[in-house]
VOTOR-729629 format. One record per residue: x, y, z of N, C-alpha, C in turn. Coordinates in steps of 0.02 Angstrom, whole numbers, plus 50000, padded with zeros to 5 digits. Atoms other than C-alpha are relative to their C-alpha. Example, Ala and Ser with C-alpha at 12.3 -4.5 7.8 and 13.67 -1.06 7.14 Angstrom:
% VOTOR-729629
500454994150000506154977550390500455006050000499584994149997506844994750357499615005550037
END
This chain:
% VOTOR-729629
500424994050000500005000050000500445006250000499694994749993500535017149950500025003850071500204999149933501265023650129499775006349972500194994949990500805041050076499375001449986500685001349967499165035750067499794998950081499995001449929499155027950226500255005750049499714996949972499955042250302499325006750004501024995349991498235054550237499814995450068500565003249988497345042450306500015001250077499834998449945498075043150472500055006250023500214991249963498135063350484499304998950004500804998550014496305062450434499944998450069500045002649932496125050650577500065005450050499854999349945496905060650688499575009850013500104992550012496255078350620499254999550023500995000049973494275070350658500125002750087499964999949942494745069850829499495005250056500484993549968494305088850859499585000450012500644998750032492755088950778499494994150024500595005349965491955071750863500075002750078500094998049934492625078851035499395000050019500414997849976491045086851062499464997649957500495007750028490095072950970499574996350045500285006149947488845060851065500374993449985499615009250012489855044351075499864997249926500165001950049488705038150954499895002049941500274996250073488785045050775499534994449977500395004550033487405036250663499745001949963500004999850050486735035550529499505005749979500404994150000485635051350553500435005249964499304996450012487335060250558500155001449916499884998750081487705056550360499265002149953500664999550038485925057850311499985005149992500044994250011486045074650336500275003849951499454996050067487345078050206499654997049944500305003350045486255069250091499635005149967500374995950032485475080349958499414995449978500595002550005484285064849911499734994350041500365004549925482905051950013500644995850030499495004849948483805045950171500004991049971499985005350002483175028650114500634996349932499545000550066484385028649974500765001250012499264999749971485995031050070500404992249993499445005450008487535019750024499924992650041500155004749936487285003550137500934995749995499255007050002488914991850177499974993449956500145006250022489414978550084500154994950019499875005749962489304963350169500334992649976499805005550035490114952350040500754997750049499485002749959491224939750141500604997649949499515002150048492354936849981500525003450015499394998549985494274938149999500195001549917499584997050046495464946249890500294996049929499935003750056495974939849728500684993850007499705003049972497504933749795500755001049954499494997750036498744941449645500455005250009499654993849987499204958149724500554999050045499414999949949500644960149859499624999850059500545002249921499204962950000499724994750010500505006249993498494948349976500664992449989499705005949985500164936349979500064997150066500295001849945499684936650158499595003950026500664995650012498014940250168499705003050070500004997949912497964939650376500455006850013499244994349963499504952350388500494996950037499265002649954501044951750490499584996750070500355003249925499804945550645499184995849976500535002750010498384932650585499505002050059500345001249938497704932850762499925007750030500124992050007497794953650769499585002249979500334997750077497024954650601499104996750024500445003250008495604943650661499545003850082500104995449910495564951950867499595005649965499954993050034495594967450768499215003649955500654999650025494084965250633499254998450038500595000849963492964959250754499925005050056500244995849953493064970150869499745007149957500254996150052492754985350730499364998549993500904999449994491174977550678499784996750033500475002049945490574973750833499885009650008500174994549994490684992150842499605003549938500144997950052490264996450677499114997750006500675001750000488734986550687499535004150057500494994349944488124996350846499985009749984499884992650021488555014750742500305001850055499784995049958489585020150882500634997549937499505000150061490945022250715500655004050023499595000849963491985030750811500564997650037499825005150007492525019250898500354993649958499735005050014492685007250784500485003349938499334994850029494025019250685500634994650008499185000349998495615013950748500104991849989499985007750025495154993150734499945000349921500274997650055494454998050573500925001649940499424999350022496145006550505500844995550008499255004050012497504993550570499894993849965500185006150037496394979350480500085002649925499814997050075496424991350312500535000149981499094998749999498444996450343500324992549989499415006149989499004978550382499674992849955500295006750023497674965550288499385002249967500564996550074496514974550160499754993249974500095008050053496514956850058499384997150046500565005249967495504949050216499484999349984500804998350000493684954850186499965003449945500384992650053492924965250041499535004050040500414994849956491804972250186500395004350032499344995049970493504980750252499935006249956499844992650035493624992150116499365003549989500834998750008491514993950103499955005350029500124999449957491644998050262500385006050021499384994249974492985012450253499745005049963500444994850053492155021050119499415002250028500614999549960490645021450235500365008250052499504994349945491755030350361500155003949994499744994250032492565040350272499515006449969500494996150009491085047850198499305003250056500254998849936490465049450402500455006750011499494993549976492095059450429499745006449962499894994450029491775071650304499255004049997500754997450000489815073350341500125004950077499964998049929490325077550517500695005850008499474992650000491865091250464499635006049973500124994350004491455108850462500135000449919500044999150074491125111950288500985008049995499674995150010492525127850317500754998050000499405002549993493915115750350500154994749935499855002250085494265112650159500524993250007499505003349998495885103450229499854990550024500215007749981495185088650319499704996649962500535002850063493765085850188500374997349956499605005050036495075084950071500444995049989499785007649974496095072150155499634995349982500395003949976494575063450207499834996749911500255003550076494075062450006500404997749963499285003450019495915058449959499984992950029499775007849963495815043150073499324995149976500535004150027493975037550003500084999549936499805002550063494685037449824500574995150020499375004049995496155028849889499634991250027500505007049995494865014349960499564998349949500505001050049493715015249825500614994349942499665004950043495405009649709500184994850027499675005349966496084998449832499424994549970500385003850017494274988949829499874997549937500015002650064494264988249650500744996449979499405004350017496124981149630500224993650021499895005749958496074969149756499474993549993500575003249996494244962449740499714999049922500325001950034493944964949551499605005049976500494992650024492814977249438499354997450021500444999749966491274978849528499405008249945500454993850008489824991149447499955003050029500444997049938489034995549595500555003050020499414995649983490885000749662500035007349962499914994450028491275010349516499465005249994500464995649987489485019349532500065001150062499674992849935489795027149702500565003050008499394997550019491575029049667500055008049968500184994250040490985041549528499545003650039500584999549945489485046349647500505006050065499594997249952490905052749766500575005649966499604994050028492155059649646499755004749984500444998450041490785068949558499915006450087500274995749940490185076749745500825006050036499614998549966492145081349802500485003349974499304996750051493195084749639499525004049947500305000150043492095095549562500385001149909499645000050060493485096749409500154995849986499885006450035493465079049376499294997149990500585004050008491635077849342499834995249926499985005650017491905071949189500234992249994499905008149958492875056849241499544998650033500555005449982491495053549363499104999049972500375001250007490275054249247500054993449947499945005350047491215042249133499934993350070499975005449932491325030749312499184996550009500635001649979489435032149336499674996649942500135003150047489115026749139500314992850007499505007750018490395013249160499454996750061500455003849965489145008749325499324998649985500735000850043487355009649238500104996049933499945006850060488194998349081500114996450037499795005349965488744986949197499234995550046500505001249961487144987549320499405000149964500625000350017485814989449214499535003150032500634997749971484034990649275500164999350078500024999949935484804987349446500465006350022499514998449987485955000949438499875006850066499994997949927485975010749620499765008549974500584994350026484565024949594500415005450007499704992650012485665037649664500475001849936499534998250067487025035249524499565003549947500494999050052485545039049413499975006649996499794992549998485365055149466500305007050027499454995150005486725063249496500414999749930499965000850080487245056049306499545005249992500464993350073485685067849238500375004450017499734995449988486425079849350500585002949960499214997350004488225081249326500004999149872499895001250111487875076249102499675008249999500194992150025486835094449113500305005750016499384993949961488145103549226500435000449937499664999850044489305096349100499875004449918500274996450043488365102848941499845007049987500084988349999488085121849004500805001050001499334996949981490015122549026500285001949921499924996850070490985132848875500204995149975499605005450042491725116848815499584996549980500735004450021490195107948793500144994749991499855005050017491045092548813499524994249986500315002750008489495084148820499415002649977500334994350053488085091548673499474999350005500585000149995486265093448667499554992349995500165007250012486075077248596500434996050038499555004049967487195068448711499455000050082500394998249945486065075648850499354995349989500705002149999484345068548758500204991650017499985007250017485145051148743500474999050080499935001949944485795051048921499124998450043500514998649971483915057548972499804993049979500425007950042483255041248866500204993350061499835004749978484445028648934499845000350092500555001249901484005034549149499414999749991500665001049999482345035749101499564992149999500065005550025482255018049033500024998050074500005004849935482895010349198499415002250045500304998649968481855021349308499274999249986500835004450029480205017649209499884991750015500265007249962480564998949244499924997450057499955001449933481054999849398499335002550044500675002749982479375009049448499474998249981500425004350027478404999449343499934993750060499975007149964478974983249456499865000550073500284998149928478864993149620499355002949995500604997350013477064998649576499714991950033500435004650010476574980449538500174994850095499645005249928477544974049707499425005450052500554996849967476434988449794499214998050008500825002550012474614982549733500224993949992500095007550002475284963149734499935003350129499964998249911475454971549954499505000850016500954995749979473604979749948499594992049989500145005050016473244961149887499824995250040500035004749956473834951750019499674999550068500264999849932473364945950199500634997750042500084994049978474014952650313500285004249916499634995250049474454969550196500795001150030499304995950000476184974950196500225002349941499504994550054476704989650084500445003350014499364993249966477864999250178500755001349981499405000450050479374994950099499795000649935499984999650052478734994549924499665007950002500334991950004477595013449972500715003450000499694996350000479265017950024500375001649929499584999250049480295014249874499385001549915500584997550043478675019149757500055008950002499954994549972478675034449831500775004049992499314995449993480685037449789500094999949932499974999450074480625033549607499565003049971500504996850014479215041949602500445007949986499614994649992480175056449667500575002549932499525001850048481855050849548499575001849931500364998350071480585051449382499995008749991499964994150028480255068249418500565004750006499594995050012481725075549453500574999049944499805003050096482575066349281499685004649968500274997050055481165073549199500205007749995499694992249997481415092249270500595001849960499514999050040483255091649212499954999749932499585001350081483035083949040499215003249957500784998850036481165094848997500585005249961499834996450052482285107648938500444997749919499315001550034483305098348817499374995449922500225005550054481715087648740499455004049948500524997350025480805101248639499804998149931499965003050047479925095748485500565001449933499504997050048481155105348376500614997750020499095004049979482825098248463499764991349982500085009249996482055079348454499935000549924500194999650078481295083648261500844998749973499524997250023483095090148216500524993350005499575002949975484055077248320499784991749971500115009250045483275058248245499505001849927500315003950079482295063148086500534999449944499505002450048483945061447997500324991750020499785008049972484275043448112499474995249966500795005250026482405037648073500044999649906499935000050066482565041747895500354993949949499815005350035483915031847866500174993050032500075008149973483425015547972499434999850029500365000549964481725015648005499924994750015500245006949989481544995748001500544999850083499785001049940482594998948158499674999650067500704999649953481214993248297500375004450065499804995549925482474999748444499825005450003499724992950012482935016548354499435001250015500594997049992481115019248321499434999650072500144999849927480525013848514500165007650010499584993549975481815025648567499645008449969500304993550038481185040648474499135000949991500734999949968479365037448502499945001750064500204998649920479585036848689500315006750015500034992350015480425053348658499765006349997500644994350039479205062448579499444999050039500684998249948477905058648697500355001150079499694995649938478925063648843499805007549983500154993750021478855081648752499205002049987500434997449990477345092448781499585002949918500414997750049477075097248599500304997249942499735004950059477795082748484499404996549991500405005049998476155073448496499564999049941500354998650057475155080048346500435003149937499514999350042476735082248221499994996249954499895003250034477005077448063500614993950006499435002849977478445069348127499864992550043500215003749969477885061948269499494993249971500475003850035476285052748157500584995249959499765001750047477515047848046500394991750036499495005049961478675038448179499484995350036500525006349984477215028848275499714997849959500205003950042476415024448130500614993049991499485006550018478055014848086500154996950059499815006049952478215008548264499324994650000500555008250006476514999648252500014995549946500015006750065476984992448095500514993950028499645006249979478634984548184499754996250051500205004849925477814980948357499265001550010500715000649987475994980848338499804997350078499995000449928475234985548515499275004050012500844997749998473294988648559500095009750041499854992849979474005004348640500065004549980499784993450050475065011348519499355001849959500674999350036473625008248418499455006550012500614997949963472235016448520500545010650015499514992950021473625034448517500045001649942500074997650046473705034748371499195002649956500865000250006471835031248332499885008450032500184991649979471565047448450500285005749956499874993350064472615058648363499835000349938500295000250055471935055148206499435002050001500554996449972470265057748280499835007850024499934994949983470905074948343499975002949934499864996250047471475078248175499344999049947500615002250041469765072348091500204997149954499965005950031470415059448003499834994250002500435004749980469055048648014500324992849982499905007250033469615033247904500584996350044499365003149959471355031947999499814999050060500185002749925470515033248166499494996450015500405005550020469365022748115500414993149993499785004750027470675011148056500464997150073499624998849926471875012948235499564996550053500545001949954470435008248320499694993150011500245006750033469934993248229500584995550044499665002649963471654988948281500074998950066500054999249914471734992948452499474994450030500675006749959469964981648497500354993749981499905007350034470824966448380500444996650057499405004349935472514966248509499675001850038500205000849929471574971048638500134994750056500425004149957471664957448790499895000950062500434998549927471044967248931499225002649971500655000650013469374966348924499455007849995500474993849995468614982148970500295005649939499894995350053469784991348828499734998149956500345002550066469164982248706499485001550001500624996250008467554987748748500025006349992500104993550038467865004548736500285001349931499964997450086468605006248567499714997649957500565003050045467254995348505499535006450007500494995149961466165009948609500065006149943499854993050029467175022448533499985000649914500135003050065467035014748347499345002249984500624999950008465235013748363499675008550012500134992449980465215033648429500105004449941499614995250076466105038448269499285000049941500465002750030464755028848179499265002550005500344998749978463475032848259500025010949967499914993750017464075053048221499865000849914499665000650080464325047848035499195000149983500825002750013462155044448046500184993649976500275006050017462715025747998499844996650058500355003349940461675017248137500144992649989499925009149991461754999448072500764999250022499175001649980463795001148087500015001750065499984999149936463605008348242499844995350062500255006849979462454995348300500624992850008499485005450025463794982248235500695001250042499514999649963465124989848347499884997050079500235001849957464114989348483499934993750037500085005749984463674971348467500744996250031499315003349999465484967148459500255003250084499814998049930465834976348632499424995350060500655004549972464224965048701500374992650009499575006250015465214951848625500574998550064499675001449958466644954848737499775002050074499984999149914465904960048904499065001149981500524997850014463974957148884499535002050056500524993749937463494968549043500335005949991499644993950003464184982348956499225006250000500774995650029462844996548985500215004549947499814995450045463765007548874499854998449922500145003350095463594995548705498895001049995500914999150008461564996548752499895006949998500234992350024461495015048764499945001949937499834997350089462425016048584499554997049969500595001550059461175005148514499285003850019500444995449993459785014048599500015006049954499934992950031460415030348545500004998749924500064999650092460565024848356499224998449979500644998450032458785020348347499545005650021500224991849994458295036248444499995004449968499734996550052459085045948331500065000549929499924999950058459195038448173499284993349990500405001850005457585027848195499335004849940500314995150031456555042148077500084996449947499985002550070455845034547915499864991450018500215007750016455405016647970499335001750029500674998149989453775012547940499635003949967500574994950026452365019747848499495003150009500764998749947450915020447970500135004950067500034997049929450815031148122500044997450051499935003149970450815018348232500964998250007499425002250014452245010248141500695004050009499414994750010453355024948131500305001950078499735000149901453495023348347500244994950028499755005649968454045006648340500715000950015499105000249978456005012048333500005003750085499984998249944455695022248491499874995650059500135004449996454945008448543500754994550054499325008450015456514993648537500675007350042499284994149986457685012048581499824998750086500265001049919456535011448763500384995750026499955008249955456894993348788500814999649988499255001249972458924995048758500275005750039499694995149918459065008748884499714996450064500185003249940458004997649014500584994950008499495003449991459244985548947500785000450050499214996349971460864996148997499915000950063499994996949925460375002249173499824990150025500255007849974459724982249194500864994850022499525003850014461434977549176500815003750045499444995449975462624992049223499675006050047500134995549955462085002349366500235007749997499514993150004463435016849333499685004949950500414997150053462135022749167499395001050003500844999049976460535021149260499665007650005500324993350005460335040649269499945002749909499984996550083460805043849068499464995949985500315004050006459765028249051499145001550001500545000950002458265033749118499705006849940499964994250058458475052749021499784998549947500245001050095458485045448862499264995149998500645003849992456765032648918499705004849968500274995049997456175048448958499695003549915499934998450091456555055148778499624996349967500425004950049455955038948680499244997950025500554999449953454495039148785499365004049948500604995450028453755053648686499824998349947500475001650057453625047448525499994992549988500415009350007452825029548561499365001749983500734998750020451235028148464499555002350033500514997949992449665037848495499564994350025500665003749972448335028548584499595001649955500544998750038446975034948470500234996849920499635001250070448305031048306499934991150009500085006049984448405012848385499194996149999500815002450001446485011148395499665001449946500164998450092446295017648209500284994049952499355007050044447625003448153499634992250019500135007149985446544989248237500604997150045499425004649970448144985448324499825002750083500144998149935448214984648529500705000550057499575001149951449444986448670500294992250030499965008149998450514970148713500194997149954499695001150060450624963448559500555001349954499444997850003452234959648485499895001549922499914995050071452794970548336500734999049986499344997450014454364972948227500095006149966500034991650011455034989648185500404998849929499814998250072455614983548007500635004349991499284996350044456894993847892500624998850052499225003949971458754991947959499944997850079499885002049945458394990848127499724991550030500185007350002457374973548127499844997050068499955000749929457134972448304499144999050014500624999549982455434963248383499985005350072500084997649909454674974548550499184998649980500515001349971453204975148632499435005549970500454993350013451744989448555499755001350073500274996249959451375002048689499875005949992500184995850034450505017748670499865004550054500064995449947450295033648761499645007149976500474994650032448895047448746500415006949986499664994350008449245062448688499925006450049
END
C-alpha cells in the first residue's frame, strides 16, 4: 500500500478527533443523512460480501497480515462496533485491519468508504483541509477495493457518485465512472448514480466546452429514464401485489414507490429543457430516415416524443408511430394513434387505429371501449346499422356492458326516423330504443341516470293511443320495427 496514502489516512484520523470531541459517543446514521441532498432511504449501505481478495496483488500474499490473530482480534472488534454505529470507535480497529490486511474481507474496504464519507459529513464544511484528506483517502479505498476484489459496477457507481460530489473538476471522469456503472448494472443500477448522472451530464453541457452536446444530453435523458420507468413499473406492481395480500404489507414497496416516484420527476425536470419538439425533430429525423426498420431506434424516438409536451400532433411524430406499430403492433400504440387522428379528423385512419386497438386488445374492458368508441364515430357519421355492429361486438366481449346498450339505443333514437309507413308504425324504433336503455341500466348500474333521460326522451314518440285504435292494432302485442333496425318489442302507446 502506497505509505503516503496511509499516512492521509492517518492525519485524517487524527485531524477528526477535534470535531467528534464534542460529538455524542454515538455518531449514526442520522449524522450522514444529513449531508444527503437525496431520500435518506437511498443512502450507500455496507457491503457485506464475505469474499477475499483475489490473491494476485502484494496485500493479499498474506492476506491475515504480519499478525493473523491481530488481524482477526482486530476486525471483530471494529464490527462489533461498527454494527452498533458508535463508528467512532470502531476507527482505529477499522484502520489497522485496512493498513496491515486489506486482502481479508471486501467488507473492510466497504466499510471504510462508509466512514470516510461519516468523517467528512461530520467536518465543518470551512475546513477545506480535512475534507480533502478525508476524500483523498475515500478514492484511495474506493481503488484499493477495486484492485484487490475485482471490477465491481456498483463500486465504480459510488466511486463516481463521490468523485463527482468532492472533485468538482473531475466531473467528467465521474461521469464516465457512473456510465461505466449503469452499463454494467443495468436496470439494477443504484438509483442515486442515476441522478446525479442527469445531474452532473447537464452541469457538464452548460460548461463553454460543451464536452457533452445537446444530443448527448437527450440520449443520456433516454437511457436513465428507461431504467427508472422499469424499475417503477415493478415497484408499483410489488405495491398493489401488498394491497392484495393478507396481512397487507406495503411499507417497503410505498417507500421505494414513493422514491422513484420522486427520481422520475426530478430526471424529467432536468432533461424537459433539452426535449423540445424542435431539438428531438432536428436530432433523429435524419437517424429515422435512414433506418426506420430499426424497431429499437424507432422505440427510442417514440418514447421521446411523447415525453415532450408538443411533439404529439406532428408530422413527425405521426410519421414515427405509425412505423412503430407496423414493427411492434400494440393495442395501445394503436388506440394513440387512433386518438390523434381523431383529433385531426381523420376519420378513416382513426377509424382504422381503432379497429386495431379492439383486435390486440386482451384486457377486456379496453376492448370495449374502442368498440364503444368505433360505434360513437358511427353513430356521428348517421350510419346506425355500423354503429349498432360495433356495439354488438363490445356486448360480444363484456355482455353487461351498459355503454354498448345506450349506443344502440341512441342509434335508433336518433336515426330511427323513416321506418315504417303508418303512424303507429313509425313509433316502433322508439319503441326497441326504450327497451335497450331499460336494457343498459338492467345491467350496468353506473348509466342508470343517462339511462333513464333518454327513456324519458323515447317515451315521447311511442304511438298515439287513438293512432293505435285507428290501426286495429292493441297494446302488448308483439311488433317489429322493420327497415334496418329489425328488432321485435312490445306495442305500447301513450295518449296524447
Amino acid at each position: 500500500m502506497d505509505i503516503s496514502k496511509t499516512l492521509v489516512l492517518s492525519v485524517a484520523m487524527l485531524l477528526s478527533a477535534a470535531s467528534f470531541s464534542c460529538q455524542a459517543k454515538n455518531i449514526t446514521t442520522a449524522n450522514y443523512e444529513a449531508t444527503e441532498t437525496i431520500a435518506p432511504e437511498a443512502i450507500a449501505q455496507t457491503d457485506q460480501n464475505n469474499g477475499n481478495g483475489n490473491g494476485t496483488e502484494p496485500e493479499c500474499e498474506s492476506m491475515y497480515g504480519p499478525d493473523s490473530l491481530k488481524t482477526r482480534q482486530q476486525t471483530s472488534l471494529y464490527r462489533e462496533e461498527f454494527n452498533r454505529k458508535n463508528y467512532l470507535a470502531a476507527l482505529p480497529s477499522w484502520r489497522y485491519v485496512y493498513k496491515n490486511a486489506p486482502c481479508y474481507k471486501e467488507y473492510i474496504t466497504a466499510d471504510g468508504t462508509y466512514l470516510m464519507s461519516l468523517l467528512i459529513g461530520q467536518t465543518n464544511p470551512k475546513d477545506t483541509a480535512t475534507i480533502n484528506a478525508y476524500a483523498d483517502t475515500l478514492m484511495e479505498i474506493y481503488d484499493t477495493r477495486l484492485r484487490l476484489f475485482g471490477d465491481n459496477p456498483n463500486v465504480w457507481g459510488r466511486k463516481g457518485r463521490d468523485l463527482y460530489k468532492y472533485y468538482p473538476n473531475k466531473r467528467k471522469e465521474a461521469i464516465d465512472l457512473m456510465i461505466k456503472s449503469m452499463e454494467g448494472e443495468g436496470n439494477k443500477t443504484y438509483a442515486l448514480v442515476l441522478s446525479d448522472l442527469m445531474l452532473a451530464t447537464v452541469q457538464e453541457n452548460r460548461t463553454d466546452s460543451k464536452s457533452i452536446t445537446d444530443d448527448g444530453v437527450i440520449d443520456m435523458f433516454d437511457r436513465i429514464m428507461t431504467i427508472v420507468d422499469f424499475n417503477l413499473k415493478e415497484i408499483k406492481a410489488q405495491y398493489k401485489k401488498g394491497l392484495e395480500s393478507t396481512p397487507v404489507d406495503t411499507t417497503r414497496a410505498g417507500q421505494n414507490m414513493r422514491y422513484y416516484e420522486w427520481l422520475e420527476n426530478y430526471v424529467v425536470e432536468l432533461g424537459t429543457p433539452y426535449l423540445t419538439c424542435e431539438k428531438l425533430t432536428e436530432v433523429y429525423a435524419p437517424r429515422f430516415k435512414a433506418s426506420p426498420e430499426d424497431a429499437d431506434l424507432v422505440e427510442k424516438i417514440i418514447t421521446l416524443l411523447k415525453r415532450s409536451n408538443d411533439c404529439a400532433k406532428t408530422p413527425f411524430y405521426l410519421q414515427v408511430a405509425e412505423q412503430y406499430f407496423k414493427l411492434k403492433p400494440d393495442a395501445d400504440a394503436a388506440a394513440s394513434l387512433a386518438k390523434v387522428f381523431q383529433d385531426r379528423d381523420d376519420v378513416t385512419k382513426a377509424k382504422f387505429y381503432y379497429e386495431k386497438a379492439a383486435e390486440l386488445a386482451t384486457d377486456k374492458d379496453k376492448k370495449v371501449s374502442y368498440y364503444i368508441v368505433l360505434g360513437s364515430i358511427e353513430l356521428n357519421a348517421r350510419n346506425g346499422s355500423q354503429a349498432r355492429n360495433y356495439a354488438r361486438k363490445a356486448l360480444d366481449a363484456n355482455p353487461k356492458s351498459g355503454e354498448a346498450y345506450m349506443l344502440i339505443g341512441n342509434a335508433y333514437l336518433t336515426l330511427g326516423a323513416g321506418c315504417g309507413t303508418s303512424n303507429v308504425e313509425k313509433g316502433y324504433p322508439y319503441l326497441a330504443a326504450y327497451d335497450k336503455f331499460v336494457q343498459a341500466k338492467s345491467v350496468d348500474g353506473s348509466v342508470a341516470d343517462q339511462a333513464n333521460s333518454r327513456m324519458a326522451l323515447a317515451q315521447k314518440y311511442w304511438p298515439k293511443r287513438e293512432d293505435v285504435f285507428f290501426e286495429n292494432k292493441e297494446d302488448g302485442q308483439t311488433v317489429n320495427t322493420g327497415c334496418w333496425i329489425g328488432e321485435s318489442t312490445i306495442l305500447r302507446s301513450i295518449k296524447e
